[in-house]
C-alpha positions in Angstrom: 14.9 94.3 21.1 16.0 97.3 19.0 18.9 97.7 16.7 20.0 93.7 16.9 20.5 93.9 20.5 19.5 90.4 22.3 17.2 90.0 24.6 18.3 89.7 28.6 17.9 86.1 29.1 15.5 86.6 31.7 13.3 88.4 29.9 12.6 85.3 27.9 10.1 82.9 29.6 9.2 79.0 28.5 6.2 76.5 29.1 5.5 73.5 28.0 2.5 71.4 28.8 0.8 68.0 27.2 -2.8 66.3 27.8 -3.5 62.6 26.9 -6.8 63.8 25.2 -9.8 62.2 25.3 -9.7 59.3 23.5 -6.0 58.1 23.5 -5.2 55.5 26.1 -1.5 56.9 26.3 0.3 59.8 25.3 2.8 59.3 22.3 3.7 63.2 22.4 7.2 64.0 24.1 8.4 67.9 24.7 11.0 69.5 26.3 11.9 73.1 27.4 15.0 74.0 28.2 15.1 77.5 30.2 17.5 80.8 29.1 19.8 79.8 32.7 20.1 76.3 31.5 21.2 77.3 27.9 24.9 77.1 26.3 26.1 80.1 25.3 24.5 82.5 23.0 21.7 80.2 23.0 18.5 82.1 24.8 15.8 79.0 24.7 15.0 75.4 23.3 11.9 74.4 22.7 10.9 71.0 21.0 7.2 69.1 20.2 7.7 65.5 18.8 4.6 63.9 18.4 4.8 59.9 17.9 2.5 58.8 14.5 -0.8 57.2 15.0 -0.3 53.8 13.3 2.9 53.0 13.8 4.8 51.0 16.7 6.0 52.7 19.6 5.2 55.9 18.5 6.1 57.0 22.2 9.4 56.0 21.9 10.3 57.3 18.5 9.0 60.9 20.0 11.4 60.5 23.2 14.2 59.7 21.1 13.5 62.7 19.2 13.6 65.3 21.6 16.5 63.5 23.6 18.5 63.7 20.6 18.3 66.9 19.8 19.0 68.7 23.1 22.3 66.3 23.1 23.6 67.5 20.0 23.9 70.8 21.6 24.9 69.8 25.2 28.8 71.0 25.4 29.0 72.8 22.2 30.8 76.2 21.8 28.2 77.6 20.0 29.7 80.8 17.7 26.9 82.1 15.2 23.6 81.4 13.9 25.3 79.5 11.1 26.5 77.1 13.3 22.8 77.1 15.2 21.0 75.7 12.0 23.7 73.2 11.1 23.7 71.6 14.8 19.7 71.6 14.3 19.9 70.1 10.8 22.4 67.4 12.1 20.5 66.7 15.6 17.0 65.9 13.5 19.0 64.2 10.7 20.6 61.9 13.7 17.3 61.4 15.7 16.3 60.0 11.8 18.8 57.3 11.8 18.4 56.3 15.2 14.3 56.0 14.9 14.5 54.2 11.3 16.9 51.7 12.8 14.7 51.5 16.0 11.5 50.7 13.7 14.1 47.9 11.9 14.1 46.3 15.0 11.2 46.5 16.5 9.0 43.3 16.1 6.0 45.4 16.1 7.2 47.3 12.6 8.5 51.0 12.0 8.1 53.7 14.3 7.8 57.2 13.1 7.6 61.0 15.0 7.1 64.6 14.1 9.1 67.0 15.4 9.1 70.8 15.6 12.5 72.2 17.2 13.2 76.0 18.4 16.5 77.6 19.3 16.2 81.0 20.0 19.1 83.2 19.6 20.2 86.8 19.5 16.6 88.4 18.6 15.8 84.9 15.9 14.2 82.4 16.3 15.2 79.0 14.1 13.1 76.1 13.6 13.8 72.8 12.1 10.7 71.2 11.5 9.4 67.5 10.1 5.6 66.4 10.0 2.5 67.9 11.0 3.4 69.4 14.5 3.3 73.2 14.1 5.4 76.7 15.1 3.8 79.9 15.5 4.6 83.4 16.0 1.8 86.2 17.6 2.9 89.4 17.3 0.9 92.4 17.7 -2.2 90.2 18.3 -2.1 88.1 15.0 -1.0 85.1 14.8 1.4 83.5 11.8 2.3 80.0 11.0 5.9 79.5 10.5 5.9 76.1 9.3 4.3 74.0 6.3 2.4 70.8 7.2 3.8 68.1 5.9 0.9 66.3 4.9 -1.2 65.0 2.6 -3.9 67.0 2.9 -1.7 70.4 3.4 -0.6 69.8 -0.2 -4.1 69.2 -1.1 -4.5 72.9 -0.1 -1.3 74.3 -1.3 -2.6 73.2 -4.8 -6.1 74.5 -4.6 -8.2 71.0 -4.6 -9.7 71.6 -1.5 -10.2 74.2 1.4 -8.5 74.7 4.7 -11.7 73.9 6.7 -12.2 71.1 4.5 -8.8 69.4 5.5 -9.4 69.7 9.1 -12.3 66.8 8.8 -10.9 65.3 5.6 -10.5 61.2 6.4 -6.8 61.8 5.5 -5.9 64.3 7.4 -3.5 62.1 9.5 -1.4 60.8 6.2 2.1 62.5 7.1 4.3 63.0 4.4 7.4 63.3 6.0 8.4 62.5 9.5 11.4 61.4 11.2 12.0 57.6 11.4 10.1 56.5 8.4 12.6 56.7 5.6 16.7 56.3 6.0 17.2 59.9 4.5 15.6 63.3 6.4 15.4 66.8 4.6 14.3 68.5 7.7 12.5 71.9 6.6 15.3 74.9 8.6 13.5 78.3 9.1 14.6 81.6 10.7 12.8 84.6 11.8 13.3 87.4 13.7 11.7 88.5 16.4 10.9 91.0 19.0 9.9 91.8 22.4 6.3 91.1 22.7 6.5 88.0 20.8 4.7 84.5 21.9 6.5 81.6 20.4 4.4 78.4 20.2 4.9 75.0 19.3 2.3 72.3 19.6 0.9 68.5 17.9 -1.7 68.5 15.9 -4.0 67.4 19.0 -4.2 71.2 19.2 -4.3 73.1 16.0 -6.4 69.5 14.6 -9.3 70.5 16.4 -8.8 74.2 17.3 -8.7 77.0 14.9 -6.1 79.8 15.3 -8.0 82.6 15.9 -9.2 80.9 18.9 -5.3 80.2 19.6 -4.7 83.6 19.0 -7.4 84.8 21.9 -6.4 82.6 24.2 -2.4 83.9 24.1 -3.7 87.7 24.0 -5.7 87.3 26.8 -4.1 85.5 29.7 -0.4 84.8 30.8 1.6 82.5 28.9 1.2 79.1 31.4 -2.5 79.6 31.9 -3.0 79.7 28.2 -1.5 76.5 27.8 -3.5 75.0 30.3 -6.6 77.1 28.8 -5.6 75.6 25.0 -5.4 71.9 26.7 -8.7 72.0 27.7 -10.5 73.5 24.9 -9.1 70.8 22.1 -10.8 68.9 25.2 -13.6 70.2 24.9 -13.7 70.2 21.0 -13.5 66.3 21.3 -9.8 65.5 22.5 -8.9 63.2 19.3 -5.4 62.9 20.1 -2.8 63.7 22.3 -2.1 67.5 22.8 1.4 69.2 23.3 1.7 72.7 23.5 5.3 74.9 24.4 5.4 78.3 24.5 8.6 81.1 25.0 7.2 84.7 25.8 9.3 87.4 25.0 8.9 89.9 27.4 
């Protein structure tokens, strides 16, 4: 891309892929890619990671209903500027919200929670609406940036200096979520925007991945083989790391 000028849409490929993990006797993670041809207009890829919370009922369900909502707030929609990209993000998460905390209401089995970590990319940007502990990346130029801030305890643990980054990934509360969809009646989804550029790999994933394997590891593994095999090639090293939880990784190359 160069001056502003998008990106042909078919220069703009998407994976997803997700792994049950090694210990987890189903997989509460949900995803959905939806390809540049299958976009609305001036919409160039969707990409979406909900990962349903350990401890909580139907944890599957509340991740489904989180990626189904959001690709039906924009099914239909005349879609004019980016302005009008982050407010039909904000609404779809804030929506998928309601619908999971009235879910949990009535489920027997108590509330039902989810992450979820939403792309729309769009004109050379890339926007992200984000709630939980599921993660978006950018690599560019063979480094690899976090876009998004961990809601979690132990994320502001680190934020304010009380303990180290390798210490949170085997802290005992590294799984307390601080704010996910479903769990309270009001959502402040966190709404981000960044450019980007051809060359780009856009990744989204649960913390089944980035729990158990470190990002300059993620990093390799994008810069050294094509965009689906690295999925499959991320899968099976959190595998081999121990497999915790359920694993979820979607990816858009820009080409």
């Amino acid at each position: 891309m160069k001056d502003g000028t998008p990106f042909p849409r078919s220069k703009i490929e998407i994976v997803g892929a997700t792994d049950v993990g090694q210990k987890r006797l189903r997989n509460e993670d949900s995803f959905r890619i939806i390809e540049p041809e299958d976009c609305p207009n001036n919409i160039d890829g969707v990409l979406i990671v909900a990962d349903g919370m350990g401890g909580h009922a139907a944890g599957d369900v509340a991740s489904q209903i989180a990626v189904d909502t959001f690709v039906e707030e924009f099914e239909g929609l005349e879609i004019r500027d980016s302005g009008e990209i982050l407010a039909t993000m904000g609404d779809a998460l804030k929506r998928a919200n309601a619908l999971i905390y009235e879910a949990g209401r009535r489920n027997e089995g108590g509330s039902m929670g989810t992450t979820c970590t939403a792309a729309v990319i769009s004109e050379g940007k890339i926007h992200v609406a984000h709630a939980g502990d599921s993660r978006g990346y950018v690599q560019r130029d063979q480094e690899l940036s976090q876009l998004t801030e961990d809601h979690s305890w132990v994320a502001q643990l680190v934020k304010e200096g009380h303990i180290t980054s390798e210490q949170a990934r085997v802290h005992p509360s590294r799984n307390v979520i601080t704010r996910a969809l479903g769990i309270e009646k009001e959502l402040v989804p966190d709404i981000i925007t960044e450019e980007i550029r051809a060359g780009d790999i856009v990744l989204l994933c649960s913390d089944g991945l980035h729990g158990l394997v470190e990002d300059g590891d993620i990093n390799e593994i994008l810069d050294s083989i094509p965009i689906q095999e690295a999925l499959l090639a991320l899968i099976q090293l959190s595998n081999d790391k121990g497999g915790d939880d359920n694993i979820t990784v979607v990816a858009a190359a820009i080409h």
